[in-house]
RODO-2510 file (C-alpha; in nm, 4 decimals, decimal comma):
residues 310
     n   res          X          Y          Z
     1     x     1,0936    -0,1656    -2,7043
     2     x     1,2406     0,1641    -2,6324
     3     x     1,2177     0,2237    -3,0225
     4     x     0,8686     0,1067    -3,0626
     5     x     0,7269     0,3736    -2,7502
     6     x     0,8980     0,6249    -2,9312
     7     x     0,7867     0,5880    -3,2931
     8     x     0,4650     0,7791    -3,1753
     9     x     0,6076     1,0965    -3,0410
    10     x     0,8725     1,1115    -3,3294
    11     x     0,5685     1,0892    -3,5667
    12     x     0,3868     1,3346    -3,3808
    13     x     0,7019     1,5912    -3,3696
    14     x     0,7831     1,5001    -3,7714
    15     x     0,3960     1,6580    -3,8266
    16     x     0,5562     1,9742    -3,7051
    17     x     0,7448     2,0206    -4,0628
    18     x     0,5608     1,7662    -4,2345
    19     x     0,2022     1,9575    -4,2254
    20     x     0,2785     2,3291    -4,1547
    21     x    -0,0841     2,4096    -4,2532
    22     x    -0,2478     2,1642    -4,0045
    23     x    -0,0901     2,2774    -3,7164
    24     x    -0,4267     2,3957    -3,5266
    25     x    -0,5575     2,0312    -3,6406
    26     x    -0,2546     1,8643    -3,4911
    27     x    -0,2787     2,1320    -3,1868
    28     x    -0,6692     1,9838    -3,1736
    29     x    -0,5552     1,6449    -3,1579
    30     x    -0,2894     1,6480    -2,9132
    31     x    -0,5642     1,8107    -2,6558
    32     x    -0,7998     1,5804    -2,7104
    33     x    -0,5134     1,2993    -2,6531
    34     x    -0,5117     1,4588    -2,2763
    35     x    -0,8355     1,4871    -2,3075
    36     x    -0,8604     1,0764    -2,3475
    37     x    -0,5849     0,9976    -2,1667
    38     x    -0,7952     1,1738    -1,8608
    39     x    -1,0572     0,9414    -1,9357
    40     x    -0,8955     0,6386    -1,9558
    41     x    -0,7159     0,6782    -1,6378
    42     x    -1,0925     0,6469    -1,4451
    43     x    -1,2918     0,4684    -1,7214
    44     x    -1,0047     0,2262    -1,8420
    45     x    -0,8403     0,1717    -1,5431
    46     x    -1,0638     0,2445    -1,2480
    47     x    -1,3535     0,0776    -1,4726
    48     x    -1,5742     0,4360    -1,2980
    49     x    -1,7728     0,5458    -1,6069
    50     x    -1,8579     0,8992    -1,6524
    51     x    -2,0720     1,1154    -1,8485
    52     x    -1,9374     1,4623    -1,6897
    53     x    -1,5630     1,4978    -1,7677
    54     x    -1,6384     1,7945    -1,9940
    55     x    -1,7211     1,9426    -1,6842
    56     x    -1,3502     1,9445    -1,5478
    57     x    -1,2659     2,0414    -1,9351
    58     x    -1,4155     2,3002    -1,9062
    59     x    -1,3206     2,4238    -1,6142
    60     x    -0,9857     2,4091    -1,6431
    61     x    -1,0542     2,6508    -2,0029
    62     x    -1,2646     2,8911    -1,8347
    63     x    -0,9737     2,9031    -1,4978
    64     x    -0,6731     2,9832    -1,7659
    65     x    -0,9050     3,1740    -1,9776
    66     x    -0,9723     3,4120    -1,6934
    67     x    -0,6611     3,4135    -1,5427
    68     x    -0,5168     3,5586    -1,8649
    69     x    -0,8577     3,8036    -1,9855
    70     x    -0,7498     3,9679    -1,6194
    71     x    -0,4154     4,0145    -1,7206
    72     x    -0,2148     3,7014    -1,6247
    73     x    -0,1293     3,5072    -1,9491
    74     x     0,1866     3,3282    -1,8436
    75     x     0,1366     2,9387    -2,0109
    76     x     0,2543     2,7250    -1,7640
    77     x     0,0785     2,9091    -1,3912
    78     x    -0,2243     2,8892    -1,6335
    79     x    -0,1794     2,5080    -1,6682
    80     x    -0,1528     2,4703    -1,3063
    81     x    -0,4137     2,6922    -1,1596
    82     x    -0,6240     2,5219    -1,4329
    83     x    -0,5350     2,1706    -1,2639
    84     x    -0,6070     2,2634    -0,9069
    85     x    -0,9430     2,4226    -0,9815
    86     x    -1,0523     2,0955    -1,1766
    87     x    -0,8860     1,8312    -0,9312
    88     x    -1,0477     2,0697    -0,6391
    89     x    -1,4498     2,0657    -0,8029
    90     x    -1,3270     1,6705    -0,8730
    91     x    -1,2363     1,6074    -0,4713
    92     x    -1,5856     1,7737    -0,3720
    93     x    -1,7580     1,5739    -0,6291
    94     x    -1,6079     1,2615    -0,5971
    95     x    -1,8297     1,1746    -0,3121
    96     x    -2,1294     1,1971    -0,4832
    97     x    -2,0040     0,9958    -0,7593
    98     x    -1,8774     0,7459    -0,5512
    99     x    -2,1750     0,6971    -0,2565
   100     x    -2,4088     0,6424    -0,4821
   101     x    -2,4647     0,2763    -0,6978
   102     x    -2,2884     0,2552    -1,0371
   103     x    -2,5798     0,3862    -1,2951
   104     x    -2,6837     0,6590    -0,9959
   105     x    -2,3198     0,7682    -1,0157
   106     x    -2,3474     0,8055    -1,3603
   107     x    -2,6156     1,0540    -1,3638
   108     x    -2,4798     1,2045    -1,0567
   109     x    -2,1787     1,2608    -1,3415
   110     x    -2,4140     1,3937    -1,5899
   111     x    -2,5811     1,6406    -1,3662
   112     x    -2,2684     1,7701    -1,2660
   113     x    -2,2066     1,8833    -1,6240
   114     x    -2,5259     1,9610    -1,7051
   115     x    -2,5031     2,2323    -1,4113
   116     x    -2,1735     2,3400    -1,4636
   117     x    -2,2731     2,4532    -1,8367
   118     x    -2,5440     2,6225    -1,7603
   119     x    -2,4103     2,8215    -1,4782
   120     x    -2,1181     2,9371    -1,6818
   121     x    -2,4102     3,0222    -1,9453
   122     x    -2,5504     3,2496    -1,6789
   123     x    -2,2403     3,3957    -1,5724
   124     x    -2,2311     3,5582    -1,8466
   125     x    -2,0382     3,8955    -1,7326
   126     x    -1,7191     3,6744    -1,6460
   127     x    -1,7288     3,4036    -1,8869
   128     x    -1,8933     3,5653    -2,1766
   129     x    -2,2006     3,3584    -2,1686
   130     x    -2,3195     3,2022    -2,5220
   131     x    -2,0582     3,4626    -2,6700
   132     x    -1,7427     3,3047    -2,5194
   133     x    -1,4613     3,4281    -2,3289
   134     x    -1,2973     3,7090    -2,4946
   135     x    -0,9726     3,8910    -2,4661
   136     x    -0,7383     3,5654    -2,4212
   137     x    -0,3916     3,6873    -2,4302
   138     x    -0,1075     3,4630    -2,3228
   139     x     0,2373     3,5488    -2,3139
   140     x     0,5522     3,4425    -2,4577
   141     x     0,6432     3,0768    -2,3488
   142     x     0,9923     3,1479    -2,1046
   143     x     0,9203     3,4747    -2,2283
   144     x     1,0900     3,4227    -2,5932
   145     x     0,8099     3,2171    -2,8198
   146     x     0,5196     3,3613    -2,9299
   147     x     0,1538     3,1955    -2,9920
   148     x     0,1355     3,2812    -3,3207
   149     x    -0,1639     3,2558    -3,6236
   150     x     0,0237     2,9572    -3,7562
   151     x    -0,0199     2,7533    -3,4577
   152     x     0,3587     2,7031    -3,4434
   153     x     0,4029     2,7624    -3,0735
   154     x     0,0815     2,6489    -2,9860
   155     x     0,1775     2,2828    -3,1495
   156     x     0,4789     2,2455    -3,0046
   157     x     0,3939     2,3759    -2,6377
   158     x     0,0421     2,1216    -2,6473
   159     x     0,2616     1,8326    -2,7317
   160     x     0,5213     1,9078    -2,5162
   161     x     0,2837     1,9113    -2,2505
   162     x     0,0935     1,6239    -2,3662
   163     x     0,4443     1,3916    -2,3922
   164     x     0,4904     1,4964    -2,0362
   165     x     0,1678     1,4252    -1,8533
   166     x     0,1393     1,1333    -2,0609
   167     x     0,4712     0,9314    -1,9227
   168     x     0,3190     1,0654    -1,5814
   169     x     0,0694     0,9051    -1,6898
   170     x     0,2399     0,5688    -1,7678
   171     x     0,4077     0,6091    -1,4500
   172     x     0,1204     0,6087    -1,2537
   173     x    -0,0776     0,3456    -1,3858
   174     x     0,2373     0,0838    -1,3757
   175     x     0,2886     0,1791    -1,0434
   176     x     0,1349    -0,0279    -0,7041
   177     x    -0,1442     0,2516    -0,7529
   178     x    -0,2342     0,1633    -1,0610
   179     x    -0,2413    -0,1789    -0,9899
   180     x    -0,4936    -0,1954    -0,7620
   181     x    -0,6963     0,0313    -0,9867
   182     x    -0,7416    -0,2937    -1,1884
   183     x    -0,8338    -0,4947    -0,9364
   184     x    -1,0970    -0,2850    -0,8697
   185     x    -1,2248    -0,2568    -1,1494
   186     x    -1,1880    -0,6401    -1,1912
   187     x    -1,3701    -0,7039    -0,8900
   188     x    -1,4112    -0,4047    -0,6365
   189     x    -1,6191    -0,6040    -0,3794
   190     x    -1,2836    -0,8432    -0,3267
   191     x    -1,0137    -0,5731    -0,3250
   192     x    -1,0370    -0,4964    -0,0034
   193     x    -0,9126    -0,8552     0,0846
   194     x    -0,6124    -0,7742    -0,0957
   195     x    -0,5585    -0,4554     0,1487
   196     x    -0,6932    -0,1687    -0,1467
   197     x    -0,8572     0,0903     0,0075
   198     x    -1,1411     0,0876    -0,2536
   199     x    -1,2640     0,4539    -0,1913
   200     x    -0,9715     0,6293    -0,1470
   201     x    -0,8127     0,4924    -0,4871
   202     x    -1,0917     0,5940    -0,6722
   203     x    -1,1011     0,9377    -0,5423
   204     x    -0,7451     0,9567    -0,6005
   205     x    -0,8092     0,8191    -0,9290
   206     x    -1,0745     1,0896    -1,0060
   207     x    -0,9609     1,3788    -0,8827
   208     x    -0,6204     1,2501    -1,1170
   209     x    -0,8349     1,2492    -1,4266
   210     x    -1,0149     1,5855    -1,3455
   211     x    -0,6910     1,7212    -1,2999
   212     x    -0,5791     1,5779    -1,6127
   213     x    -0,9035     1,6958    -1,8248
   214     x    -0,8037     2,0525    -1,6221
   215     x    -0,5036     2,0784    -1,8116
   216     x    -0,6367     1,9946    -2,1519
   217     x    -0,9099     2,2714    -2,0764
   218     x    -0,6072     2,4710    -2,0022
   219     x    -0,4589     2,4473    -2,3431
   220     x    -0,7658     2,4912    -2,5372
   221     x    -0,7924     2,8120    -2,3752
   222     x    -0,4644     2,8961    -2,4159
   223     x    -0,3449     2,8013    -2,7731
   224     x    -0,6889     2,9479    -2,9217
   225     x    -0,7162     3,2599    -2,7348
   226     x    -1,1424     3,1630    -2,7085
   227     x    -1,3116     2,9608    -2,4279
   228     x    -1,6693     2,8843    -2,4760
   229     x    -1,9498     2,6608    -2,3640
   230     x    -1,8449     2,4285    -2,5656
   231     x    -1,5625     2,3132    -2,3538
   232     x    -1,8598     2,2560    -2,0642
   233     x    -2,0821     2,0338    -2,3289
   234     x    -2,2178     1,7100    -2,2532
   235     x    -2,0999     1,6481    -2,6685
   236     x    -1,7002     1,6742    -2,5285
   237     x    -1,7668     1,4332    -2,2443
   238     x    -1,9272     1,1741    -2,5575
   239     x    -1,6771     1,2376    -2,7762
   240     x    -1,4017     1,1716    -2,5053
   241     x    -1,5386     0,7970    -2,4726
   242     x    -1,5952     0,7378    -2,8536
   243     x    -1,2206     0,7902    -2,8437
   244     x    -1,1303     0,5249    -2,5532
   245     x    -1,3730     0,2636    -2,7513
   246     x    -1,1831     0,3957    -3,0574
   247     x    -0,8591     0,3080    -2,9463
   248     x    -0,9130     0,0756    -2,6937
   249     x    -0,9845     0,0852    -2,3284
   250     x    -0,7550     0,0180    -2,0583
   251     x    -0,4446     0,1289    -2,2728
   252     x    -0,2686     0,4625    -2,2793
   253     x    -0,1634     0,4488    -2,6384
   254     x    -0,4841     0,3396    -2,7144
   255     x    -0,6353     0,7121    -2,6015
   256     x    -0,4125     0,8810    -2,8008
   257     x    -0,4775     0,6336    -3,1155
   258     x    -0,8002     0,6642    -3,0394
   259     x    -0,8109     1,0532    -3,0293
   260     x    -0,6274     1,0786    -3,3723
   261     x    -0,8253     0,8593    -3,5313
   262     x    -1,1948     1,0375    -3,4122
   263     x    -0,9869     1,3823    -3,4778
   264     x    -0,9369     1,3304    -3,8346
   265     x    -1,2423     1,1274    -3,8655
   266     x    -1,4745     1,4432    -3,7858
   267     x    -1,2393     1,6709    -3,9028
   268     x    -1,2713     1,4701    -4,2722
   269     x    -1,6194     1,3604    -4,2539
   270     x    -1,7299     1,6563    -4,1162
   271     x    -1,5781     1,8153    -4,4775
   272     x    -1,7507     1,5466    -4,7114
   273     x    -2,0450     1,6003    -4,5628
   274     x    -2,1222     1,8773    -4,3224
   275     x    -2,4775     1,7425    -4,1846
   276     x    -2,4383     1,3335    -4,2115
   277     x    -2,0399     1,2794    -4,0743
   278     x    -2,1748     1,1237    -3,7621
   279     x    -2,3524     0,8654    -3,9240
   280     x    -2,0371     0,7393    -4,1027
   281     x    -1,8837     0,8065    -3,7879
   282     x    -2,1139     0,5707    -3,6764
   283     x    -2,0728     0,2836    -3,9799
   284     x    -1,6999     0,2899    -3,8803
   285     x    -1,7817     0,2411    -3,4668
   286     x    -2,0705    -0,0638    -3,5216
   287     x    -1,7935    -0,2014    -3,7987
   288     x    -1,4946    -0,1622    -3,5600
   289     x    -1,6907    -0,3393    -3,2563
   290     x    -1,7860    -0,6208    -3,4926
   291     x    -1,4532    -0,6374    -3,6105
   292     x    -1,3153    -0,7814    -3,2291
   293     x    -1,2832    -0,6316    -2,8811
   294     x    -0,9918    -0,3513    -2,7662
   295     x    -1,0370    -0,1230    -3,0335
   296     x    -0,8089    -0,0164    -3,2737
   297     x    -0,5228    -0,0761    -3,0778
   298     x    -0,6411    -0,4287    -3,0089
   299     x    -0,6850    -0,5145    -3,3695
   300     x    -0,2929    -0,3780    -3,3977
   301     x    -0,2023    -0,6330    -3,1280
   302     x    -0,3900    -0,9107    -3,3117
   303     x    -0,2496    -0,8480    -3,6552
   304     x     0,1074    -0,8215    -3,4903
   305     x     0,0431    -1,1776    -3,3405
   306     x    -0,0687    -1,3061    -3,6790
   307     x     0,2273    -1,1965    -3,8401
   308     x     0,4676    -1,3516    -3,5204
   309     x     0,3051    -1,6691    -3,5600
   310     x     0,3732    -1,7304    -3,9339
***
């Protein structure tokens, strides 16, 4: 078992020397893994959809963007000031989200993205507007490794952050916590006979994920030296659950398959063909829901279980 958990993370530190000239790509992937996993922790687990994470994304880029334009580019401080400004806007938002019935919460979601990108559009004296944020230097991780063009640093530092937050992660959602996550989102009108405080986990479990997203922000910011709109669009917040129905909902590993997978999807369609990727993008989604339930990490399971049984 212990073997089989670590396969991933052995693969994903072998890419290091295995594809020198991917690095960015690999950097890409392993933030939109957080990215994911940040989604899966509500969405999979709390069963709260939401159409507004870019909105913590994003401002976790624009806080560590900032923080080092003005002069303060040390990695880590970054990270966290980028977490508490995300898990903060999540904690005043979470009511919102959370009074309201489930398809009004999911526009409250929405709007809170859709305002969020266009006030940092307006801002544009500190965030640099349509332009993006400019003049992102960070400093030398413990003050000896340098981001460099390659992407070296900036690989290694993402994943190591990534592995991490992700056995946090894993923690958390095997813990009594995350257990009555699913049994709200089993049934969240009978888990408060089981003595779950039904608000007060899903706040928790929202301001968690905004956090989370925060932090993936953070890196973006930080391993590209750019923050832009982008980060705030309501595209990231799609693309975010394309890679939970990807991978498969509900499972940690199956964010992170799930973000490889849409990663080097666009990243290779997108090359073939530069206007139409989404719509074999799209073949491979309606194919992969026809194909059985869970995702790609489901059909894993159920081809393991086929080979067990003979």
């Amino acid at each position: 078992m212990i073997l089989l958990h670590a396969t991933p993370w052995a693969a994903a530190l072998a890419g290091y020397w295995l594809f020198p000239e991917q690095l960015p790509l690999l950097s890409a992937i392993a933030i939109a893994a957080l990215f994911a996993v940040s989604l899966d922790i509500i969405v999979g687990y709390a069963g709260l959809v939401t159409l507004g994470q870019a909105a913590f994304f994003g401002a976790g880029a624009y806080t560590a963007g900032i923080l080092a334009q003005q002069g303060w580019g040390e990695p880590f401080s970054g990270l966290l000031a980028a977490a508490a400004v995300a898990a903060l806007l999540g904690l005043i938002s979470a009511p919102l989200v959370l009074r309201a019935s489930e398809l009004a919460g999911l526009m409250v979601t929405l709007g809170l993205g859709l305002m969020l990108y266009e006030a940092a559009n307006k801002a544009a004296a500190i965030t640099g507007g349509a332009d993006g944020l400019q003049g992102v230097e960070m400093w030398p991780i413990f003050g000896l490794y340098r981001f460099d063009l390659w992407g070296r640093t900036a690989y290694l530092y993402a994943l190591a952050v990534l592995f991490v937050l992700f056995m946090l992660a894993r923690l958390l959602v095997a813990s009594p916590f995350g257990w009555s996550l699913r049994a709200i989102r089993g049934n969240a009108r009978r888990a408060p006979a089981l003595g779950v405080p039904v608000k007060a986990r899903l706040t928790a479990a929202y301001v968690i994920a905004a956090a989370y997203a925060g932090v993936a922000g953070g890196l973006l910011a930080q391993t590209t030296s750019f923050a832009s709109l982008d980060a705030l669009s309501f595209q990231r917040s799609a693309d975010g659950l394309l890679m939970l129905v990807l991978g498969g909902l509900g499972s940690l590993y199956g964010a992170l398959l799930g973000a490889v997978a849409f990663t080097v999807a666009h990243h290779a369609l997108s090359e073939a063909s530069p206007v139409f990727w989404q719509f074999w993008l799209g073949i491979a989604l309606v194919a992969l829901a026809l194909a059985g339930q869970g995702g790609l990490l489901g059909l894993a399971r159920a081809a393991i279980a086929r080979l067990r049984r003979r």
